[in-house]
The first five atom37 places (N, CA, C, CB, O) and aatype in JSON, in Angstrom:
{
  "aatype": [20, 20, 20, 20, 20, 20, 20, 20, 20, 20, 20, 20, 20, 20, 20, 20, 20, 20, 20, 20, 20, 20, 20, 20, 20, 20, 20, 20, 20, 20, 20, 20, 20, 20, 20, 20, 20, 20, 20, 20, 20, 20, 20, 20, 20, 20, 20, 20, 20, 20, 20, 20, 20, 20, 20, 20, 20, 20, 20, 20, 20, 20, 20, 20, 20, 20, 20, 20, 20, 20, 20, 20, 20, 20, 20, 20, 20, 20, 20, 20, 20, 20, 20, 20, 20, 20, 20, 20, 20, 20, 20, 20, 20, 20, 20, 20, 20, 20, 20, 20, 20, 20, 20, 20, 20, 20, 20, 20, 20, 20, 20, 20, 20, 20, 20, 20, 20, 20, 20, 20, 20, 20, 20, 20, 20, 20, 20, 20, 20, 20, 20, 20, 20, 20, 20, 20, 20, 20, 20, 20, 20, 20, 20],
  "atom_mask": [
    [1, 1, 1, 1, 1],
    [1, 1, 1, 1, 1],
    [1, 1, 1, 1, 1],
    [1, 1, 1, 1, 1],
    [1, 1, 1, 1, 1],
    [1, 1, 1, 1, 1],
    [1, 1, 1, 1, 1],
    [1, 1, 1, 1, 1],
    [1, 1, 1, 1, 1],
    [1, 1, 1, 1, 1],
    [1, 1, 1, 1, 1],
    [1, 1, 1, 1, 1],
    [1, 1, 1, 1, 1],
    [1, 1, 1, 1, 1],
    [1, 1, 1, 1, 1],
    [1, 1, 1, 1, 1],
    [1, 1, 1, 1, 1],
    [1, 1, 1, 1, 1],
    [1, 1, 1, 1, 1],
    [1, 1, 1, 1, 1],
    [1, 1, 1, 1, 1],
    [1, 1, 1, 1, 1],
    [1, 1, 1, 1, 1],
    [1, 1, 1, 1, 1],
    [1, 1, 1, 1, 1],
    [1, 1, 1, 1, 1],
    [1, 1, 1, 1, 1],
    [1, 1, 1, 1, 1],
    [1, 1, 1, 1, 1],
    [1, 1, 1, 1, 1],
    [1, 1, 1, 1, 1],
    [1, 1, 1, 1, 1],
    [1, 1, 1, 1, 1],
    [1, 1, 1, 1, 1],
    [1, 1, 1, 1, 1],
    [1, 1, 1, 1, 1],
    [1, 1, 1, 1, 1],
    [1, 1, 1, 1, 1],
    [1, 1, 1, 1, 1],
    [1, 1, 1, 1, 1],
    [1, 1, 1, 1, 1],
    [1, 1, 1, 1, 1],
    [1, 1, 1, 1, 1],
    [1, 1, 1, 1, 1],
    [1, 1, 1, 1, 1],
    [1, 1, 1, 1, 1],
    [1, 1, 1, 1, 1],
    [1, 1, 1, 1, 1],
    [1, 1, 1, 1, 1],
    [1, 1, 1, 1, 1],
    [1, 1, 1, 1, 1],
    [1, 1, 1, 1, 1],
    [1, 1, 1, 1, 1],
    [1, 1, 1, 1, 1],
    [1, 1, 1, 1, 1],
    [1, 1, 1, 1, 1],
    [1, 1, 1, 1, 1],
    [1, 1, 1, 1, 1],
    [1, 1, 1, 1, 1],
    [1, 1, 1, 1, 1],
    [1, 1, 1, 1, 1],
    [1, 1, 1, 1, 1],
    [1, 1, 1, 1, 1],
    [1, 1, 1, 1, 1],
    [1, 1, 1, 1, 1],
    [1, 1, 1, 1, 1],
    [1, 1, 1, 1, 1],
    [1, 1, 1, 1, 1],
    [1, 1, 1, 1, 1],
    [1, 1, 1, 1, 1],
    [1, 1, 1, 1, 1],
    [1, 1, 1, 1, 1],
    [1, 1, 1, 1, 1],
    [1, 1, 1, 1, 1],
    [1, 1, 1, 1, 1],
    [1, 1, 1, 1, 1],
    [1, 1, 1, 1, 1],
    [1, 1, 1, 1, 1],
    [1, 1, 1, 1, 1],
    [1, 1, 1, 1, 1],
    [1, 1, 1, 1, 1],
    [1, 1, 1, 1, 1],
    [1, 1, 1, 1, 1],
    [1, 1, 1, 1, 1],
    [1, 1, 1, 1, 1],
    [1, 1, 1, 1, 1],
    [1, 1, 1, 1, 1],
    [1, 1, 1, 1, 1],
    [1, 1, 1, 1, 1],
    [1, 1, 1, 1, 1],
    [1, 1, 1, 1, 1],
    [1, 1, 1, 1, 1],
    [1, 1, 1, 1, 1],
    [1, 1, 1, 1, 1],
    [1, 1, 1, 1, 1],
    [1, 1, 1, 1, 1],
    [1, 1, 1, 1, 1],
    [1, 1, 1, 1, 1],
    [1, 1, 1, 1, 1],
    [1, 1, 1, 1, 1],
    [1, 1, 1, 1, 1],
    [1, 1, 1, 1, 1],
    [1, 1, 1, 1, 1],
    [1, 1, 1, 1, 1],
    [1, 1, 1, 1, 1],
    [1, 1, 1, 1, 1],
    [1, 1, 1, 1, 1],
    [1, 1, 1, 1, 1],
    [1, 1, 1, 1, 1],
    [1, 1, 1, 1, 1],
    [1, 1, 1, 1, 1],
    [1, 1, 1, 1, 1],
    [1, 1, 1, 1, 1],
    [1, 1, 1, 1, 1],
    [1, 1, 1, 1, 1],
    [1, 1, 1, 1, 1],
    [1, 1, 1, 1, 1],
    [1, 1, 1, 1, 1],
    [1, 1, 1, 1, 1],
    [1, 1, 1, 1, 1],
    [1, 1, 1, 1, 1],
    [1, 1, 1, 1, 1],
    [1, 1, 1, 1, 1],
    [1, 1, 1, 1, 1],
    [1, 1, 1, 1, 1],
    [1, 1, 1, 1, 1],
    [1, 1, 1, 1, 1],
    [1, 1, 1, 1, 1],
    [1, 1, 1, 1, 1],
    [1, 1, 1, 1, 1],
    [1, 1, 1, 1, 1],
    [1, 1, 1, 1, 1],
    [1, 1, 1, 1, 1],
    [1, 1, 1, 1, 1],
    [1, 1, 1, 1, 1],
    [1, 1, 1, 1, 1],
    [1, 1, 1, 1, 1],
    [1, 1, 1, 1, 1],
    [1, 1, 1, 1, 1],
    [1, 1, 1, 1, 1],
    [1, 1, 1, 1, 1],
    [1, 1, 1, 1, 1],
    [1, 1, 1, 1, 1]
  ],
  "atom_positions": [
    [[61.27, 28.38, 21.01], [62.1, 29.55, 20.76], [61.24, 30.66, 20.15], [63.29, 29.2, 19.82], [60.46, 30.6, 19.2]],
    [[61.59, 31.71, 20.95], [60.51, 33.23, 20.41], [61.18, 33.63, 19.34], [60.36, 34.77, 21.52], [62.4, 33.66, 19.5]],
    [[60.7, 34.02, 18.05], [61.37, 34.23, 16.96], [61.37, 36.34, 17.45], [60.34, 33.4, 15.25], [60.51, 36.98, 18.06]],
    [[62.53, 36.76, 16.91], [62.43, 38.78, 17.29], [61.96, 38.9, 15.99], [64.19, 40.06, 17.68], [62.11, 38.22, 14.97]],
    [[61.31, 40.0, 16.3], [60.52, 40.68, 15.36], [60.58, 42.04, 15.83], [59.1, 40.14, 15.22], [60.43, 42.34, 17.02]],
    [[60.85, 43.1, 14.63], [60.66, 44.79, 15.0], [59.78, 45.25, 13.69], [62.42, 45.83, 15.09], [60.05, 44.95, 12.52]],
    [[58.81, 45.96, 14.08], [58.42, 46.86, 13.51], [58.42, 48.59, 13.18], [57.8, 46.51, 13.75], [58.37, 49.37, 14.13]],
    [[58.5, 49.21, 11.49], [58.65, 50.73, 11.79], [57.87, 50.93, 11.25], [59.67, 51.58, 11.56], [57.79, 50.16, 10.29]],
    [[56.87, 51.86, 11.33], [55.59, 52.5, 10.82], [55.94, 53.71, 10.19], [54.55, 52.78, 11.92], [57.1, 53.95, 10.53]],
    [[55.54, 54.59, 9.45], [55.04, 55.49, 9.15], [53.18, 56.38, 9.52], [55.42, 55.09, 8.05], [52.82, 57.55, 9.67]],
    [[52.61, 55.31, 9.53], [51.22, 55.83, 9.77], [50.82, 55.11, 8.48], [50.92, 57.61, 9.9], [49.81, 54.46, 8.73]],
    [[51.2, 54.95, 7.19], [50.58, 54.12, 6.01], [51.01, 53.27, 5.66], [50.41, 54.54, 5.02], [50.39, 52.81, 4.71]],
    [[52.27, 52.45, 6.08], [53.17, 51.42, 5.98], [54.02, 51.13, 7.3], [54.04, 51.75, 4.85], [54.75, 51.94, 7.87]],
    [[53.83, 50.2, 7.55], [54.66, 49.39, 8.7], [55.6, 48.4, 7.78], [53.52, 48.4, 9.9], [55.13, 47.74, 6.85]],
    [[57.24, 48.37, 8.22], [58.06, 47.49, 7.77], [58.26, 46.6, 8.58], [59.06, 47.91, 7.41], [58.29, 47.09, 9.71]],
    [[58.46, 45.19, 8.59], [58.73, 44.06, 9.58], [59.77, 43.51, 8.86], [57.54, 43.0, 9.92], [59.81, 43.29, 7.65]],
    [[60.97, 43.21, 10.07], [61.78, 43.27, 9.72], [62.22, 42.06, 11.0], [62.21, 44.65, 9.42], [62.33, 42.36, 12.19]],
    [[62.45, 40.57, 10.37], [62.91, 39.06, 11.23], [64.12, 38.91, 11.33], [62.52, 37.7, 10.64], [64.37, 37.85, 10.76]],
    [[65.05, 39.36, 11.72], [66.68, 39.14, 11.9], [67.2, 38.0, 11.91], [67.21, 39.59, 13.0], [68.38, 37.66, 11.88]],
    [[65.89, 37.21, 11.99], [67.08, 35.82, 11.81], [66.88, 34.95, 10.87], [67.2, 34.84, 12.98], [67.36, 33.82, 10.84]],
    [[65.6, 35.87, 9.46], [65.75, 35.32, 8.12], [66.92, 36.19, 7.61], [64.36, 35.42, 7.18], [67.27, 35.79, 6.51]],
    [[67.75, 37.38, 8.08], [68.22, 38.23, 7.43], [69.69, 37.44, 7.06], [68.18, 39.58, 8.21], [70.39, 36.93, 7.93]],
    [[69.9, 37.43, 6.18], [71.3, 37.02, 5.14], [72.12, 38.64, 4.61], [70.55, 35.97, 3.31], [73.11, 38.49, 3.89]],
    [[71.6, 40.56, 5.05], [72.66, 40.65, 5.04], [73.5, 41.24, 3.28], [72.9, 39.3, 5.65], [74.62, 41.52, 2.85]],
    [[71.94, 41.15, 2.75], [72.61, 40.95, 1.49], [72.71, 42.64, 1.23], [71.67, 39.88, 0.25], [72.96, 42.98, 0.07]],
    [[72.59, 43.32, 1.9], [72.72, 44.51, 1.55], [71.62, 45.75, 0.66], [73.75, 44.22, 0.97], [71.52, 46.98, 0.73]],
    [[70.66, 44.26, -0.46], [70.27, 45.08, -1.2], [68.97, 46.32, -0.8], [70.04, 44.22, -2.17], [68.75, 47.23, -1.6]],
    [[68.17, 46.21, 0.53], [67.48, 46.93, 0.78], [68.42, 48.51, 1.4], [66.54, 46.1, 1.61], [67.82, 49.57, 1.2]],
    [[69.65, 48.6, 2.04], [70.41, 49.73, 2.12], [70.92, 50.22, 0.63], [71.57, 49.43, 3.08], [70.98, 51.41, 0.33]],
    [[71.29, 49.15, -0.28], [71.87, 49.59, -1.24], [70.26, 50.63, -2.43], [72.79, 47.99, -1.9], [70.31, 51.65, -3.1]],
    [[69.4, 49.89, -2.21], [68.13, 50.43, -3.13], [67.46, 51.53, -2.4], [66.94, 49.24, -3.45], [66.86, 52.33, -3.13]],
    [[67.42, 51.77, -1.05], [66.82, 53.04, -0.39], [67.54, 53.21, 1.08], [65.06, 52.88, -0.22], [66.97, 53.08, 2.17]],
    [[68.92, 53.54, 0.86], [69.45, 54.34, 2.31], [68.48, 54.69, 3.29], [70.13, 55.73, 2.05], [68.24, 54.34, 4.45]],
    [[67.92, 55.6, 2.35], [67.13, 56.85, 3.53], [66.03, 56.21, 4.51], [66.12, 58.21, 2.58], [65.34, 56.86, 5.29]],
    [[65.99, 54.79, 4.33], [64.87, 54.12, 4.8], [65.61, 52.82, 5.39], [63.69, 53.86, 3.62], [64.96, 52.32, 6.31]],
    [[66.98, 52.06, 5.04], [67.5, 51.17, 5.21], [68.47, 51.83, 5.58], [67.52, 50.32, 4.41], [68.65, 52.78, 4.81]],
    [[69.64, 51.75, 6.89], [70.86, 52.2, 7.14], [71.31, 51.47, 8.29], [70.9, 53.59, 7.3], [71.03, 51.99, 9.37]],
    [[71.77, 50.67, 8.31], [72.43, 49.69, 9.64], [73.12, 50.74, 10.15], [73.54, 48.22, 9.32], [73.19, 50.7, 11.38]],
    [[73.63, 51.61, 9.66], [74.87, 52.53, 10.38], [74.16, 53.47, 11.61], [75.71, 53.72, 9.07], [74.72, 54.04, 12.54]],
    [[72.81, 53.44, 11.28], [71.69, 54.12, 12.24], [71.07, 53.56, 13.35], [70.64, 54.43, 11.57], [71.28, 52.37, 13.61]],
    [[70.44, 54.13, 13.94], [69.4, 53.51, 15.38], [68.36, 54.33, 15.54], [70.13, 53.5, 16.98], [68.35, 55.45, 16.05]],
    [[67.07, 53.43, 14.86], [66.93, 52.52, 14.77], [67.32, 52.38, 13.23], [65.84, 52.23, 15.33], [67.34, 53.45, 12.63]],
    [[67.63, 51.24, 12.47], [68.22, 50.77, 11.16], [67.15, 51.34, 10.05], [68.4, 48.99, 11.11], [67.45, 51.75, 8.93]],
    [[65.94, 51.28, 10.57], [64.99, 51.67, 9.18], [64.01, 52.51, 10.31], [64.04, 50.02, 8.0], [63.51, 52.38, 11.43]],
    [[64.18, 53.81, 8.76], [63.66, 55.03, 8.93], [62.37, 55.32, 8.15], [64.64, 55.93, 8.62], [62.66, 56.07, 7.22]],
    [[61.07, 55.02, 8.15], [60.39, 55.52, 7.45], [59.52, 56.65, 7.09], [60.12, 54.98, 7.45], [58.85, 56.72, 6.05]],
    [[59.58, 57.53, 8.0], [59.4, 58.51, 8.25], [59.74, 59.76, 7.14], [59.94, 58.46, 9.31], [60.93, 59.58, 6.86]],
    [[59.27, 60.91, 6.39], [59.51, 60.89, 5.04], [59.61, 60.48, 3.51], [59.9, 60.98, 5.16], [59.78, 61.26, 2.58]],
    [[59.48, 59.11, 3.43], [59.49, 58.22, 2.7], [58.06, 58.07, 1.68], [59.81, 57.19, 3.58], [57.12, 57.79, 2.41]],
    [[57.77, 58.14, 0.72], [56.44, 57.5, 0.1], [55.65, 55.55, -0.04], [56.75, 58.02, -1.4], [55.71, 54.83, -1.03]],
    [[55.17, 55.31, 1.0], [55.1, 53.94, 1.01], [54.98, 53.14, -0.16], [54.18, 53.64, 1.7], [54.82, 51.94, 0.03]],
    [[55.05, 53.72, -1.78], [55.09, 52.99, -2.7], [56.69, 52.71, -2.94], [54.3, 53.58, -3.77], [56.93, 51.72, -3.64]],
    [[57.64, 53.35, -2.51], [59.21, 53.12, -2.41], [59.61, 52.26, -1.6], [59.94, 54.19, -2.07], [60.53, 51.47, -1.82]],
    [[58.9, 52.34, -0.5], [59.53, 51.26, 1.0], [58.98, 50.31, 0.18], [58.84, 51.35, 3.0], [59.86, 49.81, -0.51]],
    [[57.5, 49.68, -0.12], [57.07, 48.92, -0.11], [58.37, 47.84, -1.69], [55.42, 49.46, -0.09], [59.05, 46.82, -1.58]],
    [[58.09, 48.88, -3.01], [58.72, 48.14, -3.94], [59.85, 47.98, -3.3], [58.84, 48.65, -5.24], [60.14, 46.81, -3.56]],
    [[60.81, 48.46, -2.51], [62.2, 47.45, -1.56], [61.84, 46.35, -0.88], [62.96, 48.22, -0.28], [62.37, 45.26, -1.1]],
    [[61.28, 46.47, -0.35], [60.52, 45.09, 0.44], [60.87, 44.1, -0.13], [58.98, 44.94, 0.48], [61.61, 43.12, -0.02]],
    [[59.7, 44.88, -1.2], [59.61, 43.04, -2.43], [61.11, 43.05, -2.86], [58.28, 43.09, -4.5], [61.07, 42.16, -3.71]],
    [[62.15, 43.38, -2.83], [63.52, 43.25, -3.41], [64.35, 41.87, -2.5], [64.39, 44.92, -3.2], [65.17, 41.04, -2.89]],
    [[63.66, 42.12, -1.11], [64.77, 41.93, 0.08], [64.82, 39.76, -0.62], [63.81, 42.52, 2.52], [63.76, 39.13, -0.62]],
    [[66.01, 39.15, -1.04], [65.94, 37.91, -1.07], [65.63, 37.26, 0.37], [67.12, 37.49, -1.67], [64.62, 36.59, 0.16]],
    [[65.84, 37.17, 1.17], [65.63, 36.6, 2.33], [63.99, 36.3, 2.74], [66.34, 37.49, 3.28], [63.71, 35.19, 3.2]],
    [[63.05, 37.19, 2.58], [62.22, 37.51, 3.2], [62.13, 37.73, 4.6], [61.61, 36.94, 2.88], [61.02, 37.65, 5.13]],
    [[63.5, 38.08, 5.5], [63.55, 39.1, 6.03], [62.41, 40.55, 6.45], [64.39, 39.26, 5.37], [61.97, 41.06, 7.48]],
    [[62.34, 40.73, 5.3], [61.56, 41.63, 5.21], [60.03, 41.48, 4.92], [62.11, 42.27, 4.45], [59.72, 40.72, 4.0]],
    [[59.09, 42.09, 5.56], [57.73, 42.51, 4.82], [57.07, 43.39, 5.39], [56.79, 41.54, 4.63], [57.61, 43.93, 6.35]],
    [[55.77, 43.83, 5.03], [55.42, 45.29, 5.42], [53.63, 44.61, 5.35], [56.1, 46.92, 4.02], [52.97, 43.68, 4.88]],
    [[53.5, 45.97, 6.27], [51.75, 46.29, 5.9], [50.91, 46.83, 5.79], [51.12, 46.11, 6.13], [50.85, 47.49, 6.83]],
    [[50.08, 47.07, 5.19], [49.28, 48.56, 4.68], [48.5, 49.14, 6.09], [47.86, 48.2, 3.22], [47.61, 48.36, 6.41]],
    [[48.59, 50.24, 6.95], [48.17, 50.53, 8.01], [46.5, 50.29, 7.35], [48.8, 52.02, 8.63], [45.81, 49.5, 8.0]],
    [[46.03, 50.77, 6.43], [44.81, 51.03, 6.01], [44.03, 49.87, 5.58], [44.88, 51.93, 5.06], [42.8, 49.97, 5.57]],
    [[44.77, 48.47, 5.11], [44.0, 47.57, 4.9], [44.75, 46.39, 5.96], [43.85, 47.31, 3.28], [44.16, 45.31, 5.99]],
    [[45.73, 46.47, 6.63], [45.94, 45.65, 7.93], [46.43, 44.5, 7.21], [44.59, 45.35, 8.97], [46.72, 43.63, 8.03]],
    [[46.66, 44.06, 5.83], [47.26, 43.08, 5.49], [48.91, 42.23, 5.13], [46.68, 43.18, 4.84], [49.76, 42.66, 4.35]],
    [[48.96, 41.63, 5.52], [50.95, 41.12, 5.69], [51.35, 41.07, 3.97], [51.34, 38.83, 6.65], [50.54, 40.58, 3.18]],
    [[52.49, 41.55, 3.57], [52.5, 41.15, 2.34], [53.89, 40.79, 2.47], [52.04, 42.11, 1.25], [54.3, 41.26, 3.53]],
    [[54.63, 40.28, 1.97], [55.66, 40.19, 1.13], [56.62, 40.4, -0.02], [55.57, 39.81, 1.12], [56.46, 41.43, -0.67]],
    [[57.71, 39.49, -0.43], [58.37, 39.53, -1.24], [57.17, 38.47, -1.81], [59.9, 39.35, -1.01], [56.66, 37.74, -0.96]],
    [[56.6, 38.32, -3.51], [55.99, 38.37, -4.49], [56.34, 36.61, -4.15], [56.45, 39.42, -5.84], [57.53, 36.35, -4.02]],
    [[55.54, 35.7, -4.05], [55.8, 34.09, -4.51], [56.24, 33.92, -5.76], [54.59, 33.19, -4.46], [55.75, 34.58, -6.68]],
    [[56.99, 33.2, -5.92], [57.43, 32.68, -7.16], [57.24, 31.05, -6.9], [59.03, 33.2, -7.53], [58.02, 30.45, -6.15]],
    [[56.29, 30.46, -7.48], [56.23, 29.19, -7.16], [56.93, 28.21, -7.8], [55.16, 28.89, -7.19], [56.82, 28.06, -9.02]],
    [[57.82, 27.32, -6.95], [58.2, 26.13, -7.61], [59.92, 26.6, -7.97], [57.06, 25.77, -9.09], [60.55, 25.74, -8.59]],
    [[60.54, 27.69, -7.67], [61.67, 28.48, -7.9], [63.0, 28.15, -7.42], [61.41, 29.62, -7.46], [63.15, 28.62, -6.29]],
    [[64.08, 27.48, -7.85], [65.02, 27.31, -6.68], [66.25, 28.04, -7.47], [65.31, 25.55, -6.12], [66.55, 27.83, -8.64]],
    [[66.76, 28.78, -6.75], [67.77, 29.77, -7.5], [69.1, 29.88, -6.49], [67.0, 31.45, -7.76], [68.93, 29.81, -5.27]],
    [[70.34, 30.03, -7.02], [71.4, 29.82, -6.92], [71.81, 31.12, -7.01], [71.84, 28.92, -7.66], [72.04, 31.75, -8.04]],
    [[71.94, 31.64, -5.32], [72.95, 33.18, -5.55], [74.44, 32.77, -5.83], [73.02, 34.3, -3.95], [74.9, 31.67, -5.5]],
    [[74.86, 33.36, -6.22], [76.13, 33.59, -6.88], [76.77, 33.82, -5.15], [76.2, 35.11, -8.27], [76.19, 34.31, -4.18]],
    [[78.22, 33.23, -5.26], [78.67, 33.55, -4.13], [77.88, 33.53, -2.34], [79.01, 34.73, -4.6], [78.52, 34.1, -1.46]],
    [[76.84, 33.01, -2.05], [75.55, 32.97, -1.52], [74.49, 32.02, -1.18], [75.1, 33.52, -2.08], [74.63, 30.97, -1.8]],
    [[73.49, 32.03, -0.42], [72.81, 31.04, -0.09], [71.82, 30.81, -1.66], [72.01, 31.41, 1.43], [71.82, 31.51, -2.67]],
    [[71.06, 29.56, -1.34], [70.27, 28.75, -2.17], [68.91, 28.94, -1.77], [70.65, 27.35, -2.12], [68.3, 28.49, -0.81]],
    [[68.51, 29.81, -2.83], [67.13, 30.61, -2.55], [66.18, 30.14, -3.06], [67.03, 31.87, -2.94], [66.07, 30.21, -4.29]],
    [[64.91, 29.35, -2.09], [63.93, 28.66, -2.78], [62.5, 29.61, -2.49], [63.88, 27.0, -2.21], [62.04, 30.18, -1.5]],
    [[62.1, 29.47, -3.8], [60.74, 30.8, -3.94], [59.45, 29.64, -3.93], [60.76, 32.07, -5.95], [59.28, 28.67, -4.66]],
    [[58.62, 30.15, -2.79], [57.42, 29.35, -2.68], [57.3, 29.28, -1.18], [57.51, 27.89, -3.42], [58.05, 29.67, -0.29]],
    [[55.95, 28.57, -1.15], [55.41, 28.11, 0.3], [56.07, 26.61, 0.74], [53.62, 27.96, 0.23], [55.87, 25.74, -0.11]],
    [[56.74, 26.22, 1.82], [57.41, 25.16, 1.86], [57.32, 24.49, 2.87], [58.46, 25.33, 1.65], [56.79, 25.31, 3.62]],
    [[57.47, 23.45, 3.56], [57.68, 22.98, 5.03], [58.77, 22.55, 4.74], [56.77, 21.98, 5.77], [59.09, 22.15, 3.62]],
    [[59.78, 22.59, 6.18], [60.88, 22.1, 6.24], [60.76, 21.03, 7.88], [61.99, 23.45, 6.1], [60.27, 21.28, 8.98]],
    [[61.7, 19.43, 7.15], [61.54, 19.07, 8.93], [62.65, 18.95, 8.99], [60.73, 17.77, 9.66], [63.16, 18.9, 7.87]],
    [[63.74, 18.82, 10.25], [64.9, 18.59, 10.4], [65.09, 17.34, 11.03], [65.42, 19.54, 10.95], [64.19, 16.52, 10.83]],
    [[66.12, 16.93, 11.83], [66.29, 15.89, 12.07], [65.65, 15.12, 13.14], [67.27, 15.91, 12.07], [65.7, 13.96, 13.56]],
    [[64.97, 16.33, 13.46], [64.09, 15.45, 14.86], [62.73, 15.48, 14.23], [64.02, 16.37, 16.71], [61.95, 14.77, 14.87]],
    [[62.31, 15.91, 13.44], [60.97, 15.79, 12.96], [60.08, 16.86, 13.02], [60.38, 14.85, 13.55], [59.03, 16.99, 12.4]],
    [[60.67, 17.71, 13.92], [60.12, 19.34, 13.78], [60.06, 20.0, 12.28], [61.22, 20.39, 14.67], [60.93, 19.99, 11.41]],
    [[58.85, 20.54, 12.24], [58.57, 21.57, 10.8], [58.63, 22.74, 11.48], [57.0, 21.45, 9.84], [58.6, 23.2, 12.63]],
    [[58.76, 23.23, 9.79], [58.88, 24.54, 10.17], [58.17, 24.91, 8.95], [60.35, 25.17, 10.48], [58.56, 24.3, 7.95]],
    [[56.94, 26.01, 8.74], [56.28, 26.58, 7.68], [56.84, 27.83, 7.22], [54.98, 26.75, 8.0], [56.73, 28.88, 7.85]],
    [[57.63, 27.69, 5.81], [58.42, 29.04, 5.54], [57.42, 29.61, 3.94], [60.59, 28.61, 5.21], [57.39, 28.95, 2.9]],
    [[56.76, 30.87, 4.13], [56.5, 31.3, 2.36], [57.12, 32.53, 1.67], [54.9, 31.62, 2.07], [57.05, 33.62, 2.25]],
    [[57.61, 32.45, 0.7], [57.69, 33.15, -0.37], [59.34, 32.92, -0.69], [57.13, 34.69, -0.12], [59.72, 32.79, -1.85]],
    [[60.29, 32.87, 0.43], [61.62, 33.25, -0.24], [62.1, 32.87, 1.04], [61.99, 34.86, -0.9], [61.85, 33.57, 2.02]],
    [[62.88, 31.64, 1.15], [63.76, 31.02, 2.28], [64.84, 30.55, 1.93], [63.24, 30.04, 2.97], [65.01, 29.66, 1.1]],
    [[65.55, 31.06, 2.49], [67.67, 30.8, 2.04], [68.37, 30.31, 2.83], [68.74, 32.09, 1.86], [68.58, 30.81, 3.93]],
    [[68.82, 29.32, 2.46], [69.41, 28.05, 2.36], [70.74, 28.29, 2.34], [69.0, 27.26, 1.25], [71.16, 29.02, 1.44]],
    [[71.64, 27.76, 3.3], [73.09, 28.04, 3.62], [73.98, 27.27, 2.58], [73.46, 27.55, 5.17], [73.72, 26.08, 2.4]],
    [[74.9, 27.78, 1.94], [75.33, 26.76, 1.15], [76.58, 26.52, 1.42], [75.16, 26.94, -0.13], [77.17, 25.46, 1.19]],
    [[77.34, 28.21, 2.28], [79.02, 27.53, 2.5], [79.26, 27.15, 3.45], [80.17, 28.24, 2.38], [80.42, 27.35, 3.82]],
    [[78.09, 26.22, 4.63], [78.67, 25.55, 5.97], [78.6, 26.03, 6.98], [79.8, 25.3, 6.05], [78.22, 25.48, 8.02]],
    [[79.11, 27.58, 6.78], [79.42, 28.67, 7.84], [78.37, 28.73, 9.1], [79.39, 30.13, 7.08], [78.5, 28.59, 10.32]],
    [[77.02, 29.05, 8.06], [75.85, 29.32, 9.27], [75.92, 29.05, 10.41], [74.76, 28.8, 9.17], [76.71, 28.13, 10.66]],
    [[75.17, 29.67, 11.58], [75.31, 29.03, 13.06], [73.59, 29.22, 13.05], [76.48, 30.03, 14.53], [73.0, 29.05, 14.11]],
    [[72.91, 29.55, 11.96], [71.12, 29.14, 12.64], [71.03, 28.04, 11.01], [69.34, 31.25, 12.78], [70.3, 28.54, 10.15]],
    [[71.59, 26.93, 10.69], [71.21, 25.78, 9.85], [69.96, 24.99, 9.97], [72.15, 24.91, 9.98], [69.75, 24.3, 10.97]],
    [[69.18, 25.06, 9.07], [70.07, 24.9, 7.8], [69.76, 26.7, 6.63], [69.29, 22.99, 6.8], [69.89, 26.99, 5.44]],
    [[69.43, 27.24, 7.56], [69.17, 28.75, 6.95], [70.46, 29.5, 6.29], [68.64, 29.78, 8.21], [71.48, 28.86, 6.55]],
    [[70.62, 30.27, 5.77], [71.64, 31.41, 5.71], [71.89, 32.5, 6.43], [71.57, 31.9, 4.81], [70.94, 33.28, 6.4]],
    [[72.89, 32.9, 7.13], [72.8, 33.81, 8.21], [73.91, 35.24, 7.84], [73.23, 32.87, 9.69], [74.23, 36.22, 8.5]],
    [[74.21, 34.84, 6.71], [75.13, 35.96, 5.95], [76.79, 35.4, 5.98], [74.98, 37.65, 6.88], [77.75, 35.96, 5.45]],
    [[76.79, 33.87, 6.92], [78.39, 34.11, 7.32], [79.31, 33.57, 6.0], [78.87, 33.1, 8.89], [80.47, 33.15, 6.02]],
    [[78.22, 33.73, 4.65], [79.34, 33.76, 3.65], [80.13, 34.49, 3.2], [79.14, 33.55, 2.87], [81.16, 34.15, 2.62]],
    [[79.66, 35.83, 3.46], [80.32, 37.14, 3.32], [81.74, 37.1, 4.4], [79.12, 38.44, 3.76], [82.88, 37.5, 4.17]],
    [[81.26, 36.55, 5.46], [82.56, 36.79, 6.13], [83.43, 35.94, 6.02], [82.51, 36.97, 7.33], [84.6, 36.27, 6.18]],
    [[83.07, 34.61, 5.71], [84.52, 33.38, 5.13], [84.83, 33.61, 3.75], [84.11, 31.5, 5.12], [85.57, 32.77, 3.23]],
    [[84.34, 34.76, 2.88], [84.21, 35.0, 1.34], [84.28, 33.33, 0.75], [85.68, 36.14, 0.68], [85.26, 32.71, 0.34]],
    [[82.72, 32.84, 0.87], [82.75, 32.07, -0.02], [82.43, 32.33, -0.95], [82.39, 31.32, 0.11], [81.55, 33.14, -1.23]],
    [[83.12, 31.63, -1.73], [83.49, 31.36, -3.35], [82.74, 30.57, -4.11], [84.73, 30.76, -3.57], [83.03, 29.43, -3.76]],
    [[81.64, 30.49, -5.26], [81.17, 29.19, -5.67], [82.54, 28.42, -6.51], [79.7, 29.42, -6.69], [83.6, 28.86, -6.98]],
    [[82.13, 27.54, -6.45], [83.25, 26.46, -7.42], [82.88, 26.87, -8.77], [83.01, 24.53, -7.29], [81.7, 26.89, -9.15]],
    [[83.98, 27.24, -9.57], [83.42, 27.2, -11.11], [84.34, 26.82, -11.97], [82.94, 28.49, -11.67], [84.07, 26.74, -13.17]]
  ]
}
């Protein structure tokens, strides 16, 4: 399976952007519109923008979804490792920070780093990932 991938440049920052780590969570539209806008085509605008703004959103996005790269030094970066991290969104998938392999039931891996989210209300249709469909069954954590 070909994983999609889009890229938007500016000329000093390229954003990469994997749709099918995306969970959705809103916070890269909510922290810079002018650069994040689903309501648009294409969704991210970088054009105008100062690549020290796109870039600190980047590192925001939980999913890792997102990452970018310096046109000038050609390198992939990410959302920041947090090693050894397993964190519990509220209402949301189960977000583990680090470099990880995952195998599933046939024995296939899969190499995921920095920030991979973990479905927690069932919903998903790409499992065992998060695909946002908690937002749409409004799951609830138990408390």
């Amino acid at each position: 399976m070909h994983e999609i991938t889009k890229k938007y440049s500016n000329g000093d920052v390229t954003v990469i952007w994997k749709p099918s780590l995306c969970i959705h969570s809103a916070i890269c539209f909510n922290g810079l519109p002018t650069v994040f806008n689903p309501r648009k085509k294409p969704w991210v605008t970088t054009e105008g923008v100062d690549a020290t703004s796109i870039i600190e959103q980047v590192k925001k996005c939980p999913s890792g979804a997102l990452s970018f790269t310096l046109e000038k030094e050609n390198v992939v970066s990410s959302v920041e490792s947090k090693e050894g991290v397993v964190e519990v969104s509220p209402n949301g998938p189960l977000l583990i920070y680090g470099n990880i392999t995952i195998k599933d039931s046939r024995i296939d891996t899969t190499f995921r780093e920095n920030v991979t989210a973990f479905c927690r209300c069932g919903a998903s249709s790409n499992k065992p990932y998060c695909d946002g469909s908690h937002k749409k069954i409004n799951f609830q954590d138990n408390k």
